[in-house]
DSSP file (Angstrom, degrees, kcal/mol; ACC not computed):
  #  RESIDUE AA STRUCTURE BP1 BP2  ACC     N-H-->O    O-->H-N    N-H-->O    O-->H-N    TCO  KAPPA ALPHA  PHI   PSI    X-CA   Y-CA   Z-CA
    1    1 A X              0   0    0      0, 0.0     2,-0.2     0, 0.0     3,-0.0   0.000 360.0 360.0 360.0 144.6   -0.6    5.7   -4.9
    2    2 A X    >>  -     0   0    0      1,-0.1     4,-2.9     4,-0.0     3,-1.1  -0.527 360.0-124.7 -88.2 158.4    2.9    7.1   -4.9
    3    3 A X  H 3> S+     0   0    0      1,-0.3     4,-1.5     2,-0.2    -1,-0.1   0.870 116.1  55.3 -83.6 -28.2    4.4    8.5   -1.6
    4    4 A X  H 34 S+     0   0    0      2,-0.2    -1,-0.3     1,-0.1     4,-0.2   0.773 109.8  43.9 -75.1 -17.5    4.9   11.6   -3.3
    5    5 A X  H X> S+     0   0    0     -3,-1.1     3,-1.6     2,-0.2     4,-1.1   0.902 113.7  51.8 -83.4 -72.0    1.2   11.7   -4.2
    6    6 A X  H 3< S+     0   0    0     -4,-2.9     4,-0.4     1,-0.2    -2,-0.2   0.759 106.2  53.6 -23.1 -49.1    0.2   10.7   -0.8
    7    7 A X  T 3< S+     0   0    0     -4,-1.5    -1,-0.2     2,-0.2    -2,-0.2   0.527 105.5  49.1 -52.3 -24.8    2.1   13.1    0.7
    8    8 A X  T <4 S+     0   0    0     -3,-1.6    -2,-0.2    -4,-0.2    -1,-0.1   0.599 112.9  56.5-104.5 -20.3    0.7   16.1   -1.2
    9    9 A X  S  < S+     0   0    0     -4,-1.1     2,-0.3     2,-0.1    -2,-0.2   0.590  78.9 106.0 -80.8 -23.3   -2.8   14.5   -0.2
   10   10 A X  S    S-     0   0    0     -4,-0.4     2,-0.1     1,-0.1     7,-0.1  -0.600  79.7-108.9 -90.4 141.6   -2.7   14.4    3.6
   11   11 A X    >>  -     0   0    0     -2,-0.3     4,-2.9     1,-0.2     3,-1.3  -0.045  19.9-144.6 -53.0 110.5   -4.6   16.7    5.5
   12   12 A X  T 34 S+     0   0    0      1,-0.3    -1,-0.2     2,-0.2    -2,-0.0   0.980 100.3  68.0 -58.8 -31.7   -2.0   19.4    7.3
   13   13 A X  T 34 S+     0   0    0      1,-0.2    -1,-0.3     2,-0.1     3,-0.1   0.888 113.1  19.1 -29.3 -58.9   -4.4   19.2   10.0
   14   14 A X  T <4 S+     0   0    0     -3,-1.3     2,-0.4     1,-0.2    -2,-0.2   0.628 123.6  36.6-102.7 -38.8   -3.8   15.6   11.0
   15   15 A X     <  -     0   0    0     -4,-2.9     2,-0.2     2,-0.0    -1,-0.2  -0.773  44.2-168.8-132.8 130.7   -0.5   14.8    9.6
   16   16 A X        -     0   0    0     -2,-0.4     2,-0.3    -3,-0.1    43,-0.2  -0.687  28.7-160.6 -94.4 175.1    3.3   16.2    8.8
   17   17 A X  E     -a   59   0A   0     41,-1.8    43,-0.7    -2,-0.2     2,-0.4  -0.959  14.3-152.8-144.8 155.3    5.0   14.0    6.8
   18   18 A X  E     -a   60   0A   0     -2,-0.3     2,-0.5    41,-0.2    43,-0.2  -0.975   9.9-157.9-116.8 122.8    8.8   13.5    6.1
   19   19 A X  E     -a   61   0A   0     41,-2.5    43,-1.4    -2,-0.4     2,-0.3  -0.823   9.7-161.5-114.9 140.0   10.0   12.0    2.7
   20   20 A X  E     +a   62   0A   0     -2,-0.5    46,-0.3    41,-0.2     2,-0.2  -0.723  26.0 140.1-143.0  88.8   13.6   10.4    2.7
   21   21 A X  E     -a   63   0A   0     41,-0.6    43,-1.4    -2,-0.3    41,-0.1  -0.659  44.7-138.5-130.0 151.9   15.4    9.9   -0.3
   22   22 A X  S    S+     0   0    0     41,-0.2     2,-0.4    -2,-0.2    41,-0.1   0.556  95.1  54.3 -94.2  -1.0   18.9   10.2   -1.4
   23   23 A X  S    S-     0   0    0     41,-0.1     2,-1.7     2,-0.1    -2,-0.2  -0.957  84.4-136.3-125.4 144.4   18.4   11.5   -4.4
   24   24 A X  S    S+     0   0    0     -2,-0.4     2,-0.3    24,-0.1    25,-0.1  -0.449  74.6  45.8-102.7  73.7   15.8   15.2   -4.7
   25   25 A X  S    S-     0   0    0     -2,-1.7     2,-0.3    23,-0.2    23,-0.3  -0.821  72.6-129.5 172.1-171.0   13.4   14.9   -7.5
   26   26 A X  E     -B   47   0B   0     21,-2.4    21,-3.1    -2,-0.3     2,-0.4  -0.785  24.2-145.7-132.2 157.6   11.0   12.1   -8.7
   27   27 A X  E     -B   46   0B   0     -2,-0.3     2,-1.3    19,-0.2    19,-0.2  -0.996  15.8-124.1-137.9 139.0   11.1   11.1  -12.6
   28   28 A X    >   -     0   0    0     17,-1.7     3,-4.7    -2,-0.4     2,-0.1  -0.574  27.5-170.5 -97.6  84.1    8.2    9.9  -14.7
   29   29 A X  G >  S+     0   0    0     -2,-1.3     3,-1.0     1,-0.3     4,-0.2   0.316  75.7  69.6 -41.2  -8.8    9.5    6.6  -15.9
   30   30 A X  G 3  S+     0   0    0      1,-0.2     3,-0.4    -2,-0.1    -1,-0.3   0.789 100.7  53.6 -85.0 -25.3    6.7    5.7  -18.6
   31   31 A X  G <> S+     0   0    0     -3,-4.7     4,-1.0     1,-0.2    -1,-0.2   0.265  83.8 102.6-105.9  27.6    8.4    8.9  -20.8
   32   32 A X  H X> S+     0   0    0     -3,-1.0     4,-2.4     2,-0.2     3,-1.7   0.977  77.1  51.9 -50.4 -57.6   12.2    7.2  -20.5
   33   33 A X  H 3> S+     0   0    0     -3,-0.4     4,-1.2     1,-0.3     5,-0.2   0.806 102.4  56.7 -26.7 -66.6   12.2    6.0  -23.7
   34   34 A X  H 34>S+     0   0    0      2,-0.3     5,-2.4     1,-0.3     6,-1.2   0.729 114.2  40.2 -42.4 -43.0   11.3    9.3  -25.1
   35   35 A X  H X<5S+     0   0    0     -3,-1.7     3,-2.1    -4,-1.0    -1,-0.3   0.976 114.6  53.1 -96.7 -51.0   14.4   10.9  -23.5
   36   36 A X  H 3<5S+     0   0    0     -4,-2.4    -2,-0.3     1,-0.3    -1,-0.2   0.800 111.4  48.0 -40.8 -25.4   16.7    7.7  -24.4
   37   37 A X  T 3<5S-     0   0    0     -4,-1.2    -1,-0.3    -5,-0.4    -2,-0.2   0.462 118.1-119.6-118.2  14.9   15.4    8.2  -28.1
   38   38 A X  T < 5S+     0   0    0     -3,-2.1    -3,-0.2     2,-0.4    -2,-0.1   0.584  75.5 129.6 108.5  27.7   16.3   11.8  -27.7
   39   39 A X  S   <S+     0   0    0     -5,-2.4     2,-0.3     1,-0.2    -4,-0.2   0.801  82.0  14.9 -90.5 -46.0   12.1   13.1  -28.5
   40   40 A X  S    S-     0   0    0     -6,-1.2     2,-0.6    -9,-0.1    -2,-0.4  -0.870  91.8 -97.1-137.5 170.7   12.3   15.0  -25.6
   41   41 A X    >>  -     0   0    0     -2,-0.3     3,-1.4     1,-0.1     4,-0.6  -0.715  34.2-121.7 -92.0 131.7   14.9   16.5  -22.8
   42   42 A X  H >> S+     0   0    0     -2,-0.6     3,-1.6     1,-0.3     4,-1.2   0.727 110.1  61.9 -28.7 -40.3   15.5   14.9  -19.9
   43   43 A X  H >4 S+     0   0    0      1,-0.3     3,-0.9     2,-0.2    -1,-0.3   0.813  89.1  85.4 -79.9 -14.4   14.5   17.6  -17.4
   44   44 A X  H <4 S+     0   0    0     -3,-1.4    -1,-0.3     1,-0.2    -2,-0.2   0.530 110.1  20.1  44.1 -50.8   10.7   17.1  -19.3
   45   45 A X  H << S+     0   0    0     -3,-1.6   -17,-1.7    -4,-0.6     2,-0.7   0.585 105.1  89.8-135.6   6.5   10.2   14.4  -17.0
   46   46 A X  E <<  +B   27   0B   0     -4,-1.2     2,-0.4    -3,-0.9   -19,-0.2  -0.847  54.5 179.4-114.2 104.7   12.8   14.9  -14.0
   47   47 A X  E     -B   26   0B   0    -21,-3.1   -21,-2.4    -2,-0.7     3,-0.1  -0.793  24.7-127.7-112.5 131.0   10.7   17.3  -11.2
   48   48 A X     >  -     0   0    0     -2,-0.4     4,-1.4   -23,-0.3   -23,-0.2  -0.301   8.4-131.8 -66.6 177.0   12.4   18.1   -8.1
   49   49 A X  H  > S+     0   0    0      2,-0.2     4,-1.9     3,-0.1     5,-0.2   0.871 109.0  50.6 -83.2 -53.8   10.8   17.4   -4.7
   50   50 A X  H  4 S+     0   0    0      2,-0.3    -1,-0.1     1,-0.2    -2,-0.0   0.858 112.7  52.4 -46.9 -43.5   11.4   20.7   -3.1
   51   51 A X  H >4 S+     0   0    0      1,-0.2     3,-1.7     2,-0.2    -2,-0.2   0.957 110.9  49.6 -63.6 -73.6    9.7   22.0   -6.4
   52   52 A X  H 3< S+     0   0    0     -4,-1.4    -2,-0.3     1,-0.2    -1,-0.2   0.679 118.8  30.2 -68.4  -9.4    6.9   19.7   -6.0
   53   53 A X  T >< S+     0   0    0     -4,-1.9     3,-1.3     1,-0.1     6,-0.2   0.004  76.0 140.6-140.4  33.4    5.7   20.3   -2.2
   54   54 A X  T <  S+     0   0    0     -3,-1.7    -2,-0.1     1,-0.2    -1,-0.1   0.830  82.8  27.3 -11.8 -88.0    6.9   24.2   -2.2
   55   55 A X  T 3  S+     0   0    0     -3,-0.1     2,-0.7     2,-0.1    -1,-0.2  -0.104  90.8 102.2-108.0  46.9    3.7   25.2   -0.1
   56   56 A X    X   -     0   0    0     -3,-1.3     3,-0.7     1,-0.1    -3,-0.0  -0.913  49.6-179.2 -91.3 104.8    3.0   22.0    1.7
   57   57 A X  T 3  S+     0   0    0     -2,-0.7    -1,-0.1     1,-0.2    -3,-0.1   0.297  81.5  60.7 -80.2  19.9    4.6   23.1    5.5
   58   58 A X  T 3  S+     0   0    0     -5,-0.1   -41,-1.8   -42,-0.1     2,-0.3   0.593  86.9  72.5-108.7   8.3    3.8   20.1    6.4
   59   59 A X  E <   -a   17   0A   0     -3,-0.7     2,-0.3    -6,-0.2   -41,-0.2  -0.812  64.8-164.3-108.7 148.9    5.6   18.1    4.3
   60   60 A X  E     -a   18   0A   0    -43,-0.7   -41,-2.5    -2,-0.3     2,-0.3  -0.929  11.7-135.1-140.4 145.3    9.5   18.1    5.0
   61   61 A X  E     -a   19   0A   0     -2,-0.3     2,-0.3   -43,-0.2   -41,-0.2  -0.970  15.5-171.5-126.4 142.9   12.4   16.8    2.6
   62   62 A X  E     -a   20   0A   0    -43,-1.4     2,-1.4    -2,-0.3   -41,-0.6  -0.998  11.3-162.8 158.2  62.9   15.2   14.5    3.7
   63   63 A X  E     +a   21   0A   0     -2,-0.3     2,-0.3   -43,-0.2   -41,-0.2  -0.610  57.6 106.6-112.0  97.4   18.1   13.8    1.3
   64   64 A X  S    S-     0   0    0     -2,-1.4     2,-0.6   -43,-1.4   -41,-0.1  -0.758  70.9-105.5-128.3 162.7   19.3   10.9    3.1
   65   65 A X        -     0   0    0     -2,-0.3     2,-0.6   -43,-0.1   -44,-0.1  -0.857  30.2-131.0-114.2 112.0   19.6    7.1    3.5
   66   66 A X        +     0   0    0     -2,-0.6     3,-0.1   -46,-0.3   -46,-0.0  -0.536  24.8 177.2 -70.7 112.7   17.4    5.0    6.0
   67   67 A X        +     0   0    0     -2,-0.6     2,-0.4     1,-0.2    -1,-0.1   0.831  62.4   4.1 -47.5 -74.0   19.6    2.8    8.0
   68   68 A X        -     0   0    0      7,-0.1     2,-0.5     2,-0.0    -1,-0.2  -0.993  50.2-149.8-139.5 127.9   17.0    1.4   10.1
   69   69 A X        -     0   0    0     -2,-0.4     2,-1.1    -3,-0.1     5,-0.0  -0.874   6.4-167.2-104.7 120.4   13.5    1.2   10.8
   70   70 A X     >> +     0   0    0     -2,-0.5     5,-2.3     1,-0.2     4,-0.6  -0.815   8.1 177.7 -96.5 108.3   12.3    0.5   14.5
   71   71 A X  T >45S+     0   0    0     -2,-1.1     3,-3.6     4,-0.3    -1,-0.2   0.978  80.0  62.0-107.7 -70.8    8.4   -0.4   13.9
   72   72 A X  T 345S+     0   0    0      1,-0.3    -1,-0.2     2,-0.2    -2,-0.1   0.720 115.2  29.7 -14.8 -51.3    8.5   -1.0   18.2
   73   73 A X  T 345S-     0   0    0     -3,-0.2    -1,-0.3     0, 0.0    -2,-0.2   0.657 113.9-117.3 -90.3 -15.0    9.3    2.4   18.8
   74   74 A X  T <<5       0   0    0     -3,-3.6    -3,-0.2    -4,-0.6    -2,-0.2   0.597 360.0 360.0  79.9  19.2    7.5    4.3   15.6
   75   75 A X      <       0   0    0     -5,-2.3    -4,-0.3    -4,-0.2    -7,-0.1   0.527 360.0 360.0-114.9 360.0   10.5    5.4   14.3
C-alpha cells in the first residue's frame, strides 16, 4: 500500500498523519511511457498532494527533507 493510500485510509478518529516530501504531488509511474511517447500530457498522471487529501484534516502536508529519524524518542 502506498503512503498516500494509507494515509487517506486511516481513521481521523485514531490517527493524524503527516506526509513529508520535497516535492507536492505523487505521479502514476506505470503511464510514463505514455507521456514520454507524447499519448498523453503530463499533468494526466501528475496529482498534487494538497489536491489529493483536500478534506482529510487529519492529514497534514510537509514539503520538506527528513534529516533524521529518532525511532527512541518516536520522532
Amino acid at each position: 500500500m502506498r503512503v498516500s493510500s494509507l494515509a487517506r485510509h486511516l481513521d481521523p478518529k485514531y490517527f493524524e498523519a503527516i506526509l513529508i516530501d520535497q516535492v507536492n504531488h505523487h505521479q502514476f509511474q506505470p503511464l510514463f511511457y505514455q507521456v514520454a511517447s507524447a499519448r498523453i500530457e503530463p499533468s494526466s498522471i501528475s496529482f498534487p498532494f494538497r489536491k489529493i487529501f483536500q478534506h482529510k484534516d487529519h492529514v497534514q502536508i510537509r514539503l520538506a527533507k527528513v534529516q533524521d529519524v529518532d525511532s527512541e524518542k518516536g520522532l
